[in-house]
Every structure is written in structure tokens, then in C-alpha cells.
N, C-alpha and C positions, 0 to 999 in steps of 0.2 A: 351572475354565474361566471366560473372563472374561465378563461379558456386557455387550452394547451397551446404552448409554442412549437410543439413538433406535434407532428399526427399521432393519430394511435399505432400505427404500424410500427412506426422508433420506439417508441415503448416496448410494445410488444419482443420486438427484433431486440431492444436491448436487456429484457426480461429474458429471454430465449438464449442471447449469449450467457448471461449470469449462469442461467440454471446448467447449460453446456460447460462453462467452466468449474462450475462447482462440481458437477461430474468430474472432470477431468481430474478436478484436483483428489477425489479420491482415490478415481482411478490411479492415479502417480503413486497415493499414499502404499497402494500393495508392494509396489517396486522397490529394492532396495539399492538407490544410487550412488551411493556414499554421501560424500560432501557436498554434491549435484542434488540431491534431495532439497536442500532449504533452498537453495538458488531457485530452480522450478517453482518450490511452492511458492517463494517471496514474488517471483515474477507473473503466478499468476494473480496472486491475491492483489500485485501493484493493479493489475489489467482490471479487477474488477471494481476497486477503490475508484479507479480514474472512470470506468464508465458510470459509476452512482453521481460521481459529482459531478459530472459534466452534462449526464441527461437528468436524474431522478431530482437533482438539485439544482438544476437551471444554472449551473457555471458558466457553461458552453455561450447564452446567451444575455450572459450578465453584465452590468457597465466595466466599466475597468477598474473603479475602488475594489470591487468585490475580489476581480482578477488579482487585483492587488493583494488584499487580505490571504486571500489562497495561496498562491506564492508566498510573502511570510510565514505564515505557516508552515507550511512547508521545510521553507529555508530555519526555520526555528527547529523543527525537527529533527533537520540536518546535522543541526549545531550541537542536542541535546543528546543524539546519537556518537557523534564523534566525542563529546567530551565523556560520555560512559567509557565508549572504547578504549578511551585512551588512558584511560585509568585501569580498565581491564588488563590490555596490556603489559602495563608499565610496573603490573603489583611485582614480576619477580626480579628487578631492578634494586631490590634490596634486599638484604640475607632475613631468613628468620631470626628472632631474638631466639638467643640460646638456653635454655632453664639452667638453674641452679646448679 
């Protein structure tokens, strides 16, 4: 049989943030914040991303390749983020073509 690395109470406690946050974050959704809307949501949805992998998926206590692969990724994410944007950006950097 397997056994847990944390108690059941981390789980539980970390189940009990999730489901508080998921709350939260509809709560948020009624508000209308302007441009603070995605900020908040992206910040809580980072908070609950970081506790999955860290408790639900043994990150927390996994050797350092693992650490490793997680940070690359990551950092690839980073990278595939920024080259969107900046493409995003940069479209009105050239005139529209003119028709006929």
C-alpha cells in the first residue's frame, strides 16, 4: 500500500483552500473591476495551480530533476507567452494594405 507524505489533514486543509478559492474567485467574478478583473482572477488561479502541484502532485517533495523539469516548463511557458505578445503588440507597427 502506498503511503502519503503529508498527513491527511494537508490534504484536507489544501482541498479546503481550493474549494475557498474557487469561491472566491466567483465571488470576484460578480464585481466589475475594470482591468483589475483578470489580474485577481489570473492571481488566484496562479495560487491554486501552485498548491495542486506542490501538494496533489508531490512537487513539494520531489528530488531536484523533477524541480528541474517544473521550472522549465515553466520558463517555456514564459517564453511562449512573451513571443504571442509580442507579436500581438507589434501587428499595428505596419499600415493596412490599401485595396484597389
Amino acid at each position: 500500500m502506498v503511503t502519503h507524505i503529508e498527513p491527511k489533514r494537508v490534504y484536507l486543509a489544501v482541498f479546503a483552500a481550493l474549494m475557498v478559492l474557487t469561491v472566491l474567485t466567483v465571488w470576484v467574478s460578480y464585481f466589475d473591476m475594470g482591468d483589475l478583473s483578470i489580474v485577481v482572477a489570473l492571481a488566484i488561479a496562479v495560487t491554486k495551480a501552485t498548491l495542486v502541484v506542490l501538494f496533489f502532485m508531490h512537487a513539494r517533495h520531489s528530488p531536484r530533476l523533477t524541480k528541474f523539469v517544473i521550472a522549465a516548463g515553466f520558463c517555456w511557458l514564459v517564453i511562449l507567452i512573451g513571443l504571442t505578445l509580442s507579436d500581438y503588440f507589434t501587428r499595428t507597427w505596419l499600415p493596412l494594405p490599401q485595396g484597389w
